[in-house]
C-alpha positions as CSV (number, residue, x, y, z in Angstrom):
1,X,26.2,-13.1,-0.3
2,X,26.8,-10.0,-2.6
3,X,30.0,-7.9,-2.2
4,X,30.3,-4.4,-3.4
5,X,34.2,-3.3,-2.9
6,X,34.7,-5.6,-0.6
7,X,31.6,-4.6,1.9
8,X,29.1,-7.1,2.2
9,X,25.6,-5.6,0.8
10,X,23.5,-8.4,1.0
11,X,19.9,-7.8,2.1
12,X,18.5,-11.5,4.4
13,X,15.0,-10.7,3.9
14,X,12.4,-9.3,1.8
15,X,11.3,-7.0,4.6
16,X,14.8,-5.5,5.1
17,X,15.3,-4.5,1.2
18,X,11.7,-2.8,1.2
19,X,13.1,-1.2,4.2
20,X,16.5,0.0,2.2
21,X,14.2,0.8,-0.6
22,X,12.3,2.9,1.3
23,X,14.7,4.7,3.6
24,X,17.0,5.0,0.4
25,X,17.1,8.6,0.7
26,X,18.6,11.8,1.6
27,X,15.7,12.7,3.7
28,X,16.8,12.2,7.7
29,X,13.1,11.6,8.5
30,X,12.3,7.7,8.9
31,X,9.8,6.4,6.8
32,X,6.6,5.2,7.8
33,X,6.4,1.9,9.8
34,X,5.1,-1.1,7.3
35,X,3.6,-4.5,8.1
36,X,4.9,-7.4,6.8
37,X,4.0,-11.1,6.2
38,X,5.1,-14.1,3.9
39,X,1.5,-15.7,3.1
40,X,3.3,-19.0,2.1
41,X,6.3,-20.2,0.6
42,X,5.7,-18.3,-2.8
43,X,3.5,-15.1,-1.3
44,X,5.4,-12.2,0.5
45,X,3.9,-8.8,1.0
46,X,4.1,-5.8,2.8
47,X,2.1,-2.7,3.3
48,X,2.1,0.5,4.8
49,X,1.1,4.6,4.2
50,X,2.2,6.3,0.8
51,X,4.3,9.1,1.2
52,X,4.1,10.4,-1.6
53,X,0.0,10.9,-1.7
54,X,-0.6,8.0,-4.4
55,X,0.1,4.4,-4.7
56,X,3.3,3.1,-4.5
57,X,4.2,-0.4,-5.3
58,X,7.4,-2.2,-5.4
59,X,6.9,-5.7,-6.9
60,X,8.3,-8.4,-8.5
61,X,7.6,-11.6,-10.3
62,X,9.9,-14.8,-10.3
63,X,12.8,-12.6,-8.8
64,X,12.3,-10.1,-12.0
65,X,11.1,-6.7,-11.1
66,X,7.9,-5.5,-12.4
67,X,8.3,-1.9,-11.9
68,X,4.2,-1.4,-13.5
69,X,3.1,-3.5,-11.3
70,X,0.7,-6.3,-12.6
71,X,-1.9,-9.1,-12.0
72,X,-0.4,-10.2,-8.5
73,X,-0.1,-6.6,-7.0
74,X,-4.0,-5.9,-7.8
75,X,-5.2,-9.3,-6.4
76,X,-3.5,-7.9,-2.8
77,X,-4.8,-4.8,-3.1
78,X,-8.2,-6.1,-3.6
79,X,-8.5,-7.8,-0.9
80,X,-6.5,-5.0,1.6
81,X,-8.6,-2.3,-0.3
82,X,-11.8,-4.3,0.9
83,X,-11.1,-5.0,4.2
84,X,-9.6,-1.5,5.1
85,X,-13.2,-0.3,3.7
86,X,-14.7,-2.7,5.9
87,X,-13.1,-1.5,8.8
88,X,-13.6,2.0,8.3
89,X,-17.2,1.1,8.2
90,X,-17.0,-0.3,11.1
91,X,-15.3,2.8,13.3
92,X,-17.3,5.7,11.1
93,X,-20.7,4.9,9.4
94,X,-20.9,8.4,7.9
95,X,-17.2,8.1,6.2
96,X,-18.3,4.8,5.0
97,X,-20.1,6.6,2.1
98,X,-16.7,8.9,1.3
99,X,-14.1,6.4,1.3
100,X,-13.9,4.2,-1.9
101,X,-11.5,1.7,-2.6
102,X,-9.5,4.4,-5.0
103,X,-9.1,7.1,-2.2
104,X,-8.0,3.9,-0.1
105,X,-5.0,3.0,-2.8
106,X,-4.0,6.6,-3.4
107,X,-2.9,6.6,0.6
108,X,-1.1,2.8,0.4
109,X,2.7,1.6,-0.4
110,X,2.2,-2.2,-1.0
111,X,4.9,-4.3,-1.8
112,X,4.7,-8.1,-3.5
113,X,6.8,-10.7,-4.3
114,X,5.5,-13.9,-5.9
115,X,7.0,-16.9,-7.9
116,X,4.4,-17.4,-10.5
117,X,3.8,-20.4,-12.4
118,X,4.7,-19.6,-16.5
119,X,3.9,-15.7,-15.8
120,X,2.9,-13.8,-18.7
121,X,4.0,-10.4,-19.5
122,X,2.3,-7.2,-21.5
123,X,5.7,-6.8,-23.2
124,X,9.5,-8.5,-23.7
125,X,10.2,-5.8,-20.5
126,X,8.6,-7.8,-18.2
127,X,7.4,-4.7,-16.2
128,X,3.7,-5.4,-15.8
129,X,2.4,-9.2,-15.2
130,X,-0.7,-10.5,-17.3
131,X,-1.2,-13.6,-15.7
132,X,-5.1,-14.6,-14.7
133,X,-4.8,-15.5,-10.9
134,X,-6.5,-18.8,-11.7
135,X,-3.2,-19.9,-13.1
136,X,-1.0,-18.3,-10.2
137,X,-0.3,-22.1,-9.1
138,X,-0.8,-20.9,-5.4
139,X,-2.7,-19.4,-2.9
140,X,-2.5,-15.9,-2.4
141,X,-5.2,-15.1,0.7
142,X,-4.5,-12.8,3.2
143,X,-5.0,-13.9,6.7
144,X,-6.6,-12.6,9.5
145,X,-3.3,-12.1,11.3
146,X,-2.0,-9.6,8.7
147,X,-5.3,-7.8,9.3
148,X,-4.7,-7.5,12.9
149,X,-1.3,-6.6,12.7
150,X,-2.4,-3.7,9.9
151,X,-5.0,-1.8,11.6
152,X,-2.9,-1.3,14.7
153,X,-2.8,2.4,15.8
154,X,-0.1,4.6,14.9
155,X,0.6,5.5,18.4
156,X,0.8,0.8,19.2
157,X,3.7,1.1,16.8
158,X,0.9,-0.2,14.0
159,X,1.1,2.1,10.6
160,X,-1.9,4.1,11.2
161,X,-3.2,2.9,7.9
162,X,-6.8,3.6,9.0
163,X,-6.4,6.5,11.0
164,X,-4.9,7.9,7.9
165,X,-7.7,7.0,5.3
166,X,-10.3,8.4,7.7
167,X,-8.3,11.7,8.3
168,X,-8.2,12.0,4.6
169,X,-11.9,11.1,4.2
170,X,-12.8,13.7,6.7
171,X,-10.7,16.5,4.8
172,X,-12.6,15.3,1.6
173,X,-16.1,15.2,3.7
174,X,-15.6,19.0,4.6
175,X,-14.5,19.6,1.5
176,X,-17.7,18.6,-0.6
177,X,-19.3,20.3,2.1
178,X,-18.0,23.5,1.5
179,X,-18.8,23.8,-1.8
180,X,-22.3,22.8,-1.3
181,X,-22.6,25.4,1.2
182,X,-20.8,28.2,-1.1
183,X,-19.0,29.4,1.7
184,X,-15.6,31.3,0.2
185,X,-14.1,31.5,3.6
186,X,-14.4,28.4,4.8
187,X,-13.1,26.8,0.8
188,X,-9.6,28.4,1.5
189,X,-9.4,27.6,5.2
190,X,-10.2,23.6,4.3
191,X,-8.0,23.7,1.1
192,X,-5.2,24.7,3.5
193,X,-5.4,21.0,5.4
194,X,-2.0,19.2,4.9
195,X,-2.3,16.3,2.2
196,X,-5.7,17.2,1.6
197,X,-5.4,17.1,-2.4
């Protein structure tokens, strides 16, 4: 239990302080729903929509915060990355070709927390783990189930995760169109798309 002039301010779960972290604003608008899911007993993610048009990660290591990130958030995003490029695939063939796996991580907020066995570090900070994965000490797969619960529609209560990457991909699709085509008009009237950039 932690106390903070005598009002409790202790946070059960890892889901409800990514909530705090994320709502942890003077903005009234809600933030965007995020999936959640505690692989094992050392593996606990969660992952939603950026909001602030790049990646956002909120990780940590052994209880210690690793604000850059590190080895253990870009063996999650590998595998999310991949299967959100799967699926995309799957539900628009001609997208497939404009959505890579770094306009995928540009629209994602991931966040991890692991217990590492003897984590290494790029610096007496401890802000970005150097670990190899092979030497984790666990398993760090994500299951079907988080899949599932991920690509949910917006309008099921899901995140809208892929509805958001193929919006994006579309905007970029016309994009590169318009500037094969040269058309000055149509440029200005794309570039005005919301989140576009």
């Amino acid at each position: 239990q932690v106390s903070l002039n005598g009002v409790d301010v202790s946070v059960p779960t890892f889901a409800d302080y990514i909530e705090r972290y994320r709502n942890n604003t003077d903005d009234e608008t809600p933030s965007k729903p995020l999936v959640f899911h505690n692989l094992n007993s050392r593996w606990r993610i969660g992952l939603g929509l950026s909001e602030s048009g790049s990646l956002d990660a909120v990780s940590f290591v052994n209880g210690i915060a690793t604000s850059r990130g590190g080895t253990h958030v870009n063996v999650i995003l590998q595998q999310l990355t991949k299967k959100i490029q799967e699926r995309v695939k799957k539900l628009d063939p001609e997208l497939a070709t404009v959505v890579s796996q770094g306009l995928i991580r540009r629209n994602l907020f991931i966040a991890v927390d692991a217990l590492i066995e003897n984590p290494t570090f790029d610096s007496q900070m401890k802000e970005y783990l150097t670990s190899n994965p092979d030497s984790f000490g666990s398993s760090y797969k994500v299951p079907e189930s988080f899949y599932r619960e991920l690509f949910r529609p917006e309008s099921e209560g899901g995140p809208g995760v892929v509805e958001e990457i193929l919006r994006v991909a579309l905007g970029r699709q016309q994009a590169t169109l318009a500037k094969e085509v040269g058309g000055r008009k149509t440029r200005r009237q794309l570039l005005s798309i919301p989140k576009l950039e």
